[in-house]
N, C-alpha and C positions, 0 to 999 in steps of 0.2 A: 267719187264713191270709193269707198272701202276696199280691196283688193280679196279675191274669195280665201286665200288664205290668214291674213289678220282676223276677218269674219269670224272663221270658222274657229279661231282662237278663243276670239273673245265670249261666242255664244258654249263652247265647252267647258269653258271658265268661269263663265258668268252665272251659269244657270244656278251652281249650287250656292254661288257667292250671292246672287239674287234671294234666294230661299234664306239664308245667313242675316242679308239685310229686312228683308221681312222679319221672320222670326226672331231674331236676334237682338231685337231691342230691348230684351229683358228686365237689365238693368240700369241702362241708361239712353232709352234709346230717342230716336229722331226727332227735332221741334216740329217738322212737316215733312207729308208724304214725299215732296220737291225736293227734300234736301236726301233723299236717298235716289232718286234720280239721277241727282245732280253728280253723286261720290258716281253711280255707276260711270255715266259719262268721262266721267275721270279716268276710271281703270277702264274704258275701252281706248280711251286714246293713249294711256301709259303701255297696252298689250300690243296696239297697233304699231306703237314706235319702237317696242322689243322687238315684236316680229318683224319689222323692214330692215332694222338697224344690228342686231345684238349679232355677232361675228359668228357664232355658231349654231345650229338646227335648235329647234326648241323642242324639249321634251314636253310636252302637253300635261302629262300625272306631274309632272315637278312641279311646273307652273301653276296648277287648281290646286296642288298639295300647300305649293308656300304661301298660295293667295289666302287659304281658308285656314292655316295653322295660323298666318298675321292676322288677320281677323279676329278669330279667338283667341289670341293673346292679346288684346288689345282689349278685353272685356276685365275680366277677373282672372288670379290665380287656378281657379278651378275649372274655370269654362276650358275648352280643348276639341280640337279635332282630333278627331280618333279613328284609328287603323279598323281595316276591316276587321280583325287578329278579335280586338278588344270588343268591337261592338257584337261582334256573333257571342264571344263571353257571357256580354252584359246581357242579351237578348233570352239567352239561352239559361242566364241564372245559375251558370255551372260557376262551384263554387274555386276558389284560388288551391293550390297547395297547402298544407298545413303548416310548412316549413317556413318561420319566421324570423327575419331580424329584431322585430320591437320596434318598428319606426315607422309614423305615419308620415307619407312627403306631400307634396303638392307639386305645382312651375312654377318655378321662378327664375326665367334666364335657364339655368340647367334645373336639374330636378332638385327642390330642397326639403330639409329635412327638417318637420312639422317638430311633431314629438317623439318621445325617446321613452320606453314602456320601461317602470323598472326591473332589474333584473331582469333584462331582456338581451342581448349579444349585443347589441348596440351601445347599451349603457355599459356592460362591460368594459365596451373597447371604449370610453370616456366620447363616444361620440354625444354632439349636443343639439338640442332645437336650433333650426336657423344654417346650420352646415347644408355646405351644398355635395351635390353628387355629383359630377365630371361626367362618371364611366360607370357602366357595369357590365363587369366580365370585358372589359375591353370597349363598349360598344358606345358612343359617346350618348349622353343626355339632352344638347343641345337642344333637340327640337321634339324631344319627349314629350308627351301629355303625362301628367301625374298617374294616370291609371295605368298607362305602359310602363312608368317606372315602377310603380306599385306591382304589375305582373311581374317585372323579369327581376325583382327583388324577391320573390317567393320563390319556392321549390321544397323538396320532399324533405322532410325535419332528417339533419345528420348530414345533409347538402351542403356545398359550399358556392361561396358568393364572393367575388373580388370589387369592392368597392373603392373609387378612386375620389377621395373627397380635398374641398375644398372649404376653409376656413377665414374670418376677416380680409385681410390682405394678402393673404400666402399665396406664392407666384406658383408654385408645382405644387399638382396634387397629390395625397398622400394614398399611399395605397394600403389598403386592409384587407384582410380575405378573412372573412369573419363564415362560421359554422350555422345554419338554419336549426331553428329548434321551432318545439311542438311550445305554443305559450297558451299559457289559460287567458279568460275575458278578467278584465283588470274591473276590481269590486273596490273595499272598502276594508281600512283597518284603520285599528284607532289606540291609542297609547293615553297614561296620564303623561304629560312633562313635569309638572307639579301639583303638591296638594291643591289645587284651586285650576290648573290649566289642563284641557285637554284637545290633547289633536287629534283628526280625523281625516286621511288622506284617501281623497275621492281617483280611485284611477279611469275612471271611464263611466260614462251615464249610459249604460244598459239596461235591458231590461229589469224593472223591479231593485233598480239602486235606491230609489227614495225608502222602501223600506227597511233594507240595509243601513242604509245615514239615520233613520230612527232612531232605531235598536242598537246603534252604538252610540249614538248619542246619549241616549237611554240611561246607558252602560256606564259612562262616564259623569253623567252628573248623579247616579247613583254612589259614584265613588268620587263625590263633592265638589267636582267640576262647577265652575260659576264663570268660567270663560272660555269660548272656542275655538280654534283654531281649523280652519276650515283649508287644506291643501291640495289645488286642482292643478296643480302645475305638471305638464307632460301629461295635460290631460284633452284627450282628440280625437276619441270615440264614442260613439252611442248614439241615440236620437236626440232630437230638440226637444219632443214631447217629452223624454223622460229628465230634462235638463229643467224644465219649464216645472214639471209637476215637484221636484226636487225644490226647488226654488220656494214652490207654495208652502211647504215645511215653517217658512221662517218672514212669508209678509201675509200681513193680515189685507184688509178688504184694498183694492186695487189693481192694478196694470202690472202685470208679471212679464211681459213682451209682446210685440209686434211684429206681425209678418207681414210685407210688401209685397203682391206680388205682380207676375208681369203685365196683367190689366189692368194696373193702377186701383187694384181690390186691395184691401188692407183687414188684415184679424188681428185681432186685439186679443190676449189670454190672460184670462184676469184672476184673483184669489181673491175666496172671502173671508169675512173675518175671522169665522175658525178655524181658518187653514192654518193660521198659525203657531201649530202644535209645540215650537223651539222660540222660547226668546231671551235667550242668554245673550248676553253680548258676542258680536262675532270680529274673526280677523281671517278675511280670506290671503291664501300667496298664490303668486301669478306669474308666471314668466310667459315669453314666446310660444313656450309647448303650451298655452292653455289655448284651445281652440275649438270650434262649434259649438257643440253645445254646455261644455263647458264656458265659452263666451258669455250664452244667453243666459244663463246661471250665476255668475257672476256681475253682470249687468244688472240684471234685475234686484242683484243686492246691493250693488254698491249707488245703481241709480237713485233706489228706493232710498237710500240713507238707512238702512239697515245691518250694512258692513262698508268697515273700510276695508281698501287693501294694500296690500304690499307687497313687492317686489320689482317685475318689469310687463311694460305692455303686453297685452293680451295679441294673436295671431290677424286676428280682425279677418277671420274666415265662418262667417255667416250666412253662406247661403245656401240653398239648397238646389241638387243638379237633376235632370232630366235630360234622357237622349231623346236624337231624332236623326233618324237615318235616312242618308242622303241616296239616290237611285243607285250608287257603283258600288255599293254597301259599307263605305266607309259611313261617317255619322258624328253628331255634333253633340258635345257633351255639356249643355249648356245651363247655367243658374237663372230657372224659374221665378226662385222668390229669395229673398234677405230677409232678417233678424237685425227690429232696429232696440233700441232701448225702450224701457217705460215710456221717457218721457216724450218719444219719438226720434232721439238724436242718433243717426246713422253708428252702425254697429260695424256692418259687413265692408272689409277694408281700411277699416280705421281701427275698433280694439276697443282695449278698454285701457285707459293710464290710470296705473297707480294711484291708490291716495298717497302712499309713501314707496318713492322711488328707492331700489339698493343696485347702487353698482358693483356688477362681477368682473373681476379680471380674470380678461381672457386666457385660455392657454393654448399653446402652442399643440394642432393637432400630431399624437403620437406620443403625448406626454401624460401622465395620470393628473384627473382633476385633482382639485384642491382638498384638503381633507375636510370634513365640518359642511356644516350650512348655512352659509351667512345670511342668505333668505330667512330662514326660523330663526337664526340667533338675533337678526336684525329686530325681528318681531317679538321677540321677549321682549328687549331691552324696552323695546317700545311701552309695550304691556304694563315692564316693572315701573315705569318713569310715569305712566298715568298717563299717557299719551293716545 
């Protein structure tokens, strides 16, 4: 039999990691009730051979902290254990600081950097989607959940913030100490490029952005526009819902997206045929920073055969999160349901690729990016060639 100390390990360990393996099959969970048995069984004999074996006293919080942070890492980017700090936050609905970088991040390994808001302190300092974070303020990321990085990334607009980032293969991270500012909700502007092309760059699907993308759309084939250019890139704010209804603008009767969710229940959001108020031809651009509901947006045009696109894959962060709080008041921050495509084909972690791939060369973090936009310019070219 078991000695009362490993016991007493494994049942303070266990119980929320119990609750995790229940609940937690969200996205991908168990072929049979047995085979979640079976893992526990596992980690009570890997706890019992720590506890006999490991040279030094066991901290108990360390050990249910690292079991339940690996756990949730081992689901999705977004899923995460979470501090008490965060979950009395989330509970309580008190809102963050107003004080912004302009970067949405997620985990990844350390905490990374989703998208990049234009004109935002971030884009300033040439940071880009896909950078990761190290540090902030000194305090390492490692085992950050996205929302704690997200909190200690805010503060009072005029505030400062030392960011210690990492890029490709760069061995030292670099360090920035960038200013917090006060930023607006990222809407919708739109330009001609030429007598016949016009652009429209979507920053974020908020509230009532669908009839914003109207009305400039409107705007623009009033002023002879007969092709679109549709730019969602760094774009990784707002609802699904308003991603989705955004979407109906431009397909007539069909499957606009799918939602998964964790009881194997499935919604279907579908447009009718007059929804199709825009049928111009389209050209969406996409990098890394286009992500959630921007995803499903995208998706649903390029599935439909409605637009191609161009640039680089999509973030493939589609799902959506809900907490649950654990009895010590920490809490599980965990993806309820996904966003797969029209035609059913998985969305969440995977992305959307390109119709037409452009490679960026990278640069070296602490250097000004490149001048130009090889993404749009790429898409001209395309455009003028008939392609």
């Amino acid at each position: 039999m078991m000695p009362l100390k490993p016991r007493l390990i494994v049942l303070i360990v266990a119980i929320p990691i119990f609750a995790v393996a229940i609940i937690g099959g969200f996205m991908e969970r168990a072929t049979a009730g047995q085979d979640t048995y079976r893992h526990l069984r596992i980690f009570e004999d890997v706890v019992s051979l720590i506890s006999r074996n490991y040279v030094e006293e066991i901290d108990l919080d360390s050990v249910m902290s690292g079991a339940l942070r690996g756990l949730s890492e081992g689901l999705d980017s977004d899923s995460s254990y979470l501090a008490r700090e965060d979950v009395e936050r989330l509970e309580s609905g008190r809102p963050l600081p107003a004080g912004s970088l302009g970067i949405e991040v997620t985990r990844g390994y350390y905490v990374q950097i989703i998208s990049v808001a234009d004109g935002s302190p971030a884009a300033e300092a040439s940071i880009l989607p896909g950078d990761y974070i190290r540090a902030i303020d000194g305090e390492p990321t490692r085992f950050m959940s996205g929302i704690e990085g997200e909190r200690l990334l805010r503060g009072q607009p005029g505030s400062s913030v030392i960011v210690s980032l990492i890029r490709g293969n760069t061995q030292e991270p670099y360090d920035i100490e960038l200013i917090r500012q006060r930023l607006s909700n990222p809407g919708v502007s739109s330009r001609l490029l030429s007598d016949e092309i016009g652009y429209i760059r979507i920053g974020g699907f908020n509230q009532g952005i669908s009839a914003d993308i109207s009305s400039a759309i409107n705007v623009l084939l009033a002023d002879g526009s007969k092709t679109l250019i549709l730019d969602v890139r760094n774009n990784a704010t707002g609802s699904f819902d308003e991603g989705i209804s955004a979407a109906r603008l431009f397909l007539g009767n069909g499957t606009v997206g799918i939602r998964a969710e964790s009881d194997d229940q499935q919604t279907s959001f579908t447009s009718e045929t007059g929804d199709a108020a825009i049928d111009e031809p389209l050209l969406l651009l996409t990098n890394f920073g286009t992500s959630g509901p921007a995803e499903v947006f995208t998706a649903a045009l390029v599935d439909r055969e409605r637009a191609r696109s161009i640039g680089q894959r999509t973030a493939g962060r589609t799902g959506q999160q809900k907490l649950i709080r654990l009895p010590d008041g920490t809490g599980l921050w965990l993806s309820w349901a996904r966003y797969l495509q029209p035609s059913g084909e998985p969305l969440h972690r995977v992305g959307v690729e390109p119709t037409i791939t452009v490679t960026i060369t990278q640069t070296e973090l602490g250097e000004p990016l490149p001048t130009g936009d090889s993404i749009l310019e790429d898409a001209l070219e395309h455009l003028a060639s008939g392609l």
